[in-house]
C-alpha positions as CSV (number, residue, x, y, z in Angstrom):
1,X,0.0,0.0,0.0
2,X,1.6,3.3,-0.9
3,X,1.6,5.9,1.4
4,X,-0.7,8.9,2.1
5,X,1.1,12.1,1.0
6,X,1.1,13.4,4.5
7,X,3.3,10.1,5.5
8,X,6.0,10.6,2.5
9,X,9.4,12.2,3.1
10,X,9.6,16.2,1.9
11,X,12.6,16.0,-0.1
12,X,14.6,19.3,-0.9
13,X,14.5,20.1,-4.3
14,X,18.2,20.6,-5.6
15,X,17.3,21.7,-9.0
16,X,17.6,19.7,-12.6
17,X,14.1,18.2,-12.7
18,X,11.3,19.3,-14.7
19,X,7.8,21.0,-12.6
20,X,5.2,18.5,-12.6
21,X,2.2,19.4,-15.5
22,X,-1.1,20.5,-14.8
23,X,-2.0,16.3,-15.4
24,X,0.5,15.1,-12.7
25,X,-0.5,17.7,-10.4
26,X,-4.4,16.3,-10.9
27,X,-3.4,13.4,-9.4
28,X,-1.9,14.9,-6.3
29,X,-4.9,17.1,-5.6
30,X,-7.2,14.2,-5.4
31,X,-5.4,13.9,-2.0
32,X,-5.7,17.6,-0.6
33,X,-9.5,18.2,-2.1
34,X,-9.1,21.7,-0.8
35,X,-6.1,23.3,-1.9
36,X,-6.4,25.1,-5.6
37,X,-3.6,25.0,-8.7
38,X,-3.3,28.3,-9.8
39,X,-3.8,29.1,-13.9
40,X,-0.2,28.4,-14.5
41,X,-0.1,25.0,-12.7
42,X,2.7,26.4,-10.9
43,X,1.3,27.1,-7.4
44,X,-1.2,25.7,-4.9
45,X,-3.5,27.9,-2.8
46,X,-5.0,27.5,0.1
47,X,-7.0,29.5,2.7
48,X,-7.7,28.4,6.0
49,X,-10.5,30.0,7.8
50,X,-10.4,30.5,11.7
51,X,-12.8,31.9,14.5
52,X,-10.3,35.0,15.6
53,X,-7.0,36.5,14.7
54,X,-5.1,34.4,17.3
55,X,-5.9,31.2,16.0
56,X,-5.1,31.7,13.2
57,X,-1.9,33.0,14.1
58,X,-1.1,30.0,16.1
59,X,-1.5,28.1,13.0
60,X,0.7,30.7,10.9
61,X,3.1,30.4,13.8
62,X,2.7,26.1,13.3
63,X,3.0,26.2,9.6
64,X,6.5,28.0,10.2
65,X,7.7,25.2,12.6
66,X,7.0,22.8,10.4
67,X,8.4,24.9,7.3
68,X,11.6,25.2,9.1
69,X,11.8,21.6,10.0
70,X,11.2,19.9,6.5
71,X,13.0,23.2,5.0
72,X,10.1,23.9,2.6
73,X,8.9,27.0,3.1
74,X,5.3,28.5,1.9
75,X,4.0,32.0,1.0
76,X,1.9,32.6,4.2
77,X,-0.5,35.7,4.0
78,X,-2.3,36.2,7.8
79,X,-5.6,38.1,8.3
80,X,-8.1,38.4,10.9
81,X,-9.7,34.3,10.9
82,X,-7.7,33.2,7.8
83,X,-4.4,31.9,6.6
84,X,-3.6,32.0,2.7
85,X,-0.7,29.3,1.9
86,X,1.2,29.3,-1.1
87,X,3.7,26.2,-2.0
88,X,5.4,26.0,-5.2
89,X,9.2,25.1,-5.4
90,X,11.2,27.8,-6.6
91,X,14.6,26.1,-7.9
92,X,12.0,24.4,-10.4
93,X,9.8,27.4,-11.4
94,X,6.8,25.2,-10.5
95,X,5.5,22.2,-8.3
96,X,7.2,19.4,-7.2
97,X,5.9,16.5,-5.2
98,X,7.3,18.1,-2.2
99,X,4.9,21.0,-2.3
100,X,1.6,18.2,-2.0
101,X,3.3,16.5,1.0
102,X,4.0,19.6,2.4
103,X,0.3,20.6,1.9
104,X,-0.8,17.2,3.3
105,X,1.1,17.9,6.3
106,X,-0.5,21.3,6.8
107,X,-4.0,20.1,6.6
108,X,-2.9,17.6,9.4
109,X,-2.1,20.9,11.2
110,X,-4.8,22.9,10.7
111,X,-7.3,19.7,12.2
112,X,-4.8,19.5,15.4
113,X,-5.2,21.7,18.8
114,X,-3.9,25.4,17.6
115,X,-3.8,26.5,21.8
116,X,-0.5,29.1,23.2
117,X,2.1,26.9,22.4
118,X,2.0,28.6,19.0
119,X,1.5,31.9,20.3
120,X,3.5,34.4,21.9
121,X,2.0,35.7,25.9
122,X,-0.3,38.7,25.7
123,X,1.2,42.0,26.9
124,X,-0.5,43.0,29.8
125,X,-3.5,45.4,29.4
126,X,-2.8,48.8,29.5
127,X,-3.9,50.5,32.5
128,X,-6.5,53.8,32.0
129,X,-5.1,57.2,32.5
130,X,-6.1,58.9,35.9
């Protein structure tokens, strides 16, 4: 049985390998239903929607744990309840494998517990002036 995307290895990109086509990249999005390929089949999009600001910082704040980890790093673009994510693999000028597992193993994050670890403490309120 082959493995889910989320369970493959990200492997670096080192450059010398053609993008994947709009066809291969069909076949990876079966997997993650919910991210997008953009018109030039060289990006994937994705926006995650949360209930307030915070969480969804605490999941911008996961995303670039796990970025640094697997050293595949996504366009991240924060708002007030959402998270856009870009992946596309740069040395390549398009998509590579690598992006769909990394987007596998963001949808794994974005269903886990987003609570302070992610986040930094709140300052504390600011007292009135007398």
């Amino acid at each position: 049985m082959m493995p889910t995307l989320a369970e493959r290895p990200c492997i670096p990109c080192r450059g010398g390998v053609e993008p994947l086509t709009r066809e291969q990249c069909a076949l990876y999005l079966a997997e993650v239903s919910d991210w997008e390929l953009d018109a030039t089949a060289r990006c994937i999009k994705r926006r995650f929607q949360f209930r307030d600001y915070r969480t969804a910082l605490a999941f911008a704040n996961a995303v670039s744990a796990l970025a640094e980890e697997i050293w595949h790093h996504p366009e991240l673009a924060l708002g007030w309840g959402f998270c856009d994510v870009s992946l596309t693999t740069r040395k390549i000028g398009g998509l590579h494998e690598s992006d769909f597992v990394m987007a596998a193993r963001i949808d794994a994050l974005a269903t886990g517990p987003l609570d302070s670890a992610w986040l930094p403490p709140l300052p504390p309120p600011r007292r009135a002036k007398q």
